[in-house]
N, C-alpha and C positions, 0 to 999 in steps of 0.2 A: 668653344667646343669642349674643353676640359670641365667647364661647368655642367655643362649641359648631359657631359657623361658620368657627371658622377654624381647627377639627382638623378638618371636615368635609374643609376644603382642603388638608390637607397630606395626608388620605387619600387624596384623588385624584392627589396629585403622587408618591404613593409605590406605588400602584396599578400591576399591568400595564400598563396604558394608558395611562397616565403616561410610563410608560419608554420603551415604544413611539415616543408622542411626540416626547421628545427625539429620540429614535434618528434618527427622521424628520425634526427639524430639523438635527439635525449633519450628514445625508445631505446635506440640502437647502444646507448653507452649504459644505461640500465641491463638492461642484457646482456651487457658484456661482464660488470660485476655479478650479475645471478652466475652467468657462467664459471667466472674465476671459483667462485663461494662455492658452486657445484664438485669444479675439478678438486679446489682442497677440499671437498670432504670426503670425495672419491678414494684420493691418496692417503689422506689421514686413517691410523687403526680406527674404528670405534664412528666414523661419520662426523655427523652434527653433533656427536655427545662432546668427543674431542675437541671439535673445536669449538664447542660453546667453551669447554672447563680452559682450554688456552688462552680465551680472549675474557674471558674471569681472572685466570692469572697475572695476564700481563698488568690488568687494572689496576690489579691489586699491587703488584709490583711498582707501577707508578704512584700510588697512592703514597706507599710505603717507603718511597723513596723523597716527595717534594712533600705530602702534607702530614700524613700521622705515621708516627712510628709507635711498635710495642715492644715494653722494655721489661725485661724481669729484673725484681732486688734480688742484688747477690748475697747484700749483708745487713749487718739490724745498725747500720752510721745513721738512719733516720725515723727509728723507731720513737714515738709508738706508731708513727701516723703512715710509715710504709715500713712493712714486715719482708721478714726475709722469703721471698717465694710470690709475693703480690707482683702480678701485671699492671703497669702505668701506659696509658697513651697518653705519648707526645708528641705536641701540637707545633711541626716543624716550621707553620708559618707564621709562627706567636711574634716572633721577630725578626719579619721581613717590613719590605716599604717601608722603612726608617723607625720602626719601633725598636722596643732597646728591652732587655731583663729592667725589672722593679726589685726591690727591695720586698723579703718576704716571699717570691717568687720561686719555686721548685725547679730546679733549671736539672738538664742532662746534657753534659759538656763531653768533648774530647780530651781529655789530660795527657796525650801524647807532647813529652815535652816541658811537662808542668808539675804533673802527679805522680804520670805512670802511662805505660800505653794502655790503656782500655778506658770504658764510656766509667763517668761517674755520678752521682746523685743528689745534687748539696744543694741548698738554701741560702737564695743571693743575700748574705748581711749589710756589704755596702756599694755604692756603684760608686763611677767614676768620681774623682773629687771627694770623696767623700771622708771623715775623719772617725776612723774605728778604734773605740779605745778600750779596753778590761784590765780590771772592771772600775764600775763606783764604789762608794762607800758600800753600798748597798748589795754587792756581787753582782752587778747587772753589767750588760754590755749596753756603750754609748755612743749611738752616731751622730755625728756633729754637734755635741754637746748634750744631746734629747738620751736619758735611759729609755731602755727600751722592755719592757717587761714581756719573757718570750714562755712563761707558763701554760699558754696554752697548746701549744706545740711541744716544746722540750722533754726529753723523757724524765720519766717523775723521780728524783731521788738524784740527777744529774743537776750541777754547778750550770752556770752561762758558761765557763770555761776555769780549767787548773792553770791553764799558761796565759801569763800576761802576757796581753799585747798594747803597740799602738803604731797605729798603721794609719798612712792616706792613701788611698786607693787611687793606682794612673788612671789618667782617664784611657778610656778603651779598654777597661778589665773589669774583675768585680772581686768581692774578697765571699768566700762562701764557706759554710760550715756546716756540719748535720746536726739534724734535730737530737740525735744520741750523741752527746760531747766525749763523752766517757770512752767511746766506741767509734769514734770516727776519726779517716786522717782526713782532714780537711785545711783548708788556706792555715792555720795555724802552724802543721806540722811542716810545711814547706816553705817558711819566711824567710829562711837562710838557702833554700833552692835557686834555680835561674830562675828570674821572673818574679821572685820572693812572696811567692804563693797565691799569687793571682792569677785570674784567668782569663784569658782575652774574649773579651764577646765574640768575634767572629769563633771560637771553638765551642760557643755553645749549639748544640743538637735544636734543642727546642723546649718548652716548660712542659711539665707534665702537669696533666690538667687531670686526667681521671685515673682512679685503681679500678680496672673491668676483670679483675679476678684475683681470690676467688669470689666467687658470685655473692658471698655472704657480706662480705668486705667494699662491695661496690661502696664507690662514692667520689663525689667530685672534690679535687684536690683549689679549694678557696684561698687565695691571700689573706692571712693573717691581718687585724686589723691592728697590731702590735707599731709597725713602723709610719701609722700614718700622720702622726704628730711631728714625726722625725723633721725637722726644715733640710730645705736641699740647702747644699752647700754650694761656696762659690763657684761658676762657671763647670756645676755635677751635670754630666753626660744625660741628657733629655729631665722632663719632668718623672719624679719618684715621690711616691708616698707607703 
C-alpha cells in the first residue's frame, strides 16, 4: 500500500497539472522579486537610477576587495618605471590557488610589522631559499650564485646597492628592493628589524600588473627577463625564474 501511494504521487507530480503547477509557482516567485525591486525603488530617492548606481557600487566594491585593487605611488623608491602620482592595478588573485611572488615581480605588500604600517611597492629580488649576495666584483647583485644584470629597470645613474649584503631568504618570505636604490627603504634598510627585512608572502596585497594613469603613461607592468637564468636554489619556495 505504501508503494502503491507513493507512485500514485509521483503520477501527479508528472501529470499536466503538475506542470502547470510549478509553472504557476515560478510565475508566482518571479513576481514576487519584480515586486521586491518595485518596492525598493519606490523607497529609494532617485528610483531605478539609485538603485542601478548602488548595485554598480557594490560590484565595484567586491571587485576591489577579492580581485583588482588601485594603487597610487606615493614616492619615486621605483622610479623610473613607476613615478610618483601613477595609478597601478593590482591583480589580487595573482597569488592565490597556490601560486607564490617570482623573482623580478612588482609586488604591493602590507609592512605593518616589518617596514612600517602602510602598503608598500618593491620588486621581489629573492624568494624563499634563496641566496642574495652585493655585490660581485662587477657591482651587480647575485642570487644563488647567477649576477643578475638589472639595467633595464634600475634608475639610471643608481648602484645595484651602497650597503652590502648577504642574506638567505626564509622560506615563506621574500627579500625586495626598489627599482630607485638611492631613494628607497627597502629589505636592506631593515636587516637588523624583526623579521630582518623580509616579508612574508601571506602580507603581500597582489602584483601590480598595469600603470592606468595617467593615461599618457599607460602600460603593462612585464617581468623583467633579468632573473631568468638565475637557478632556484635548494628546496626555493615554488618554481622561479
Amino acid at each position: 500500500m505504501d508503494t502503491e501511494a507513493q507512485q500514485t504521487e509521483r503520477d501527479r507530480s508528472s501529470s499536466p497539472s503538475g506542470s502547470e503547477e510549478t509553472s504557476r509557482t515560478r510565475g508566482q516567485e518571479e513576481r514576487s522579486r519584480f515586486a521586491l525591486a518595485a518596492r525598493i525603488t519606490d523607497w529609494l530617492p532617485g528610483g531605478r537610477i539609485t538603485l542601478t548606481v548602488l548595485v554598480c557600487l557594490a560590484f565595484l566594491l567586491l571587485l576591489n576587495t577579492f580581485v583588482v585593487q588601485p594603487f597610487q605611488i606615493p614616492s619615486g623608491s621605483m622610479e623610473q618605471g613607476l613615478r610618483i602620482g601613477d595609478r597601478v592595478l593590482v591583480d589580487k588573485l595573482a597569488y592565490r590557488f597556490g601560486a607564490t611572488p617570482s623573482r623580478g615581480d612588482v609586488v604591493v605588500f602590507d609592512g605593518t610589522g616589518y617596514f612600517g604600517d602602510a602598503d608598500y611597492i618593491k620588486r621581489v629580488v629573492g624568494v624563499g631559499g634563496d641566496h642574495v649576495v652585493c655585490c660581485d666584483k662587477e657591482g651587480r647583485i647575485q642570487v644563488n650564485g647567477r649576477s643578475v644584470d638589472e639595467s633595464s629597470f634600475l634608475y639610471p645613474g643608481d648602484s645595484p646597492s651602497s650597503v652590502p649584503f648577504d642574506v638567505v631568504v626564509p622560506h615563506g618570505t621574500l627579500f625586495v628592493l626598489g627599482d630607485h636604490r638611492s631613494d628607497s627603504s627597502d629589505s636592506r634598510a631593515h636587516l637588523g628589524s624583526p623579521g630582518g627585512g623580509m616579508v612574508p608572502v601571506g602580507n603581500v596585497i597582489g602584483r601590480a600588473d598595469w600603470i592606468v594613469w595617467p593615461f599618457g603613461h599607460r602600460t603593462h607592468l612585464t617581468r623583467p627577463p633579468a632573473y631568468a637564468r638565475v637557478p632556484a636554489a635548494d628546496g626555493a619556495d615554488g618554481a622561479h625564474g
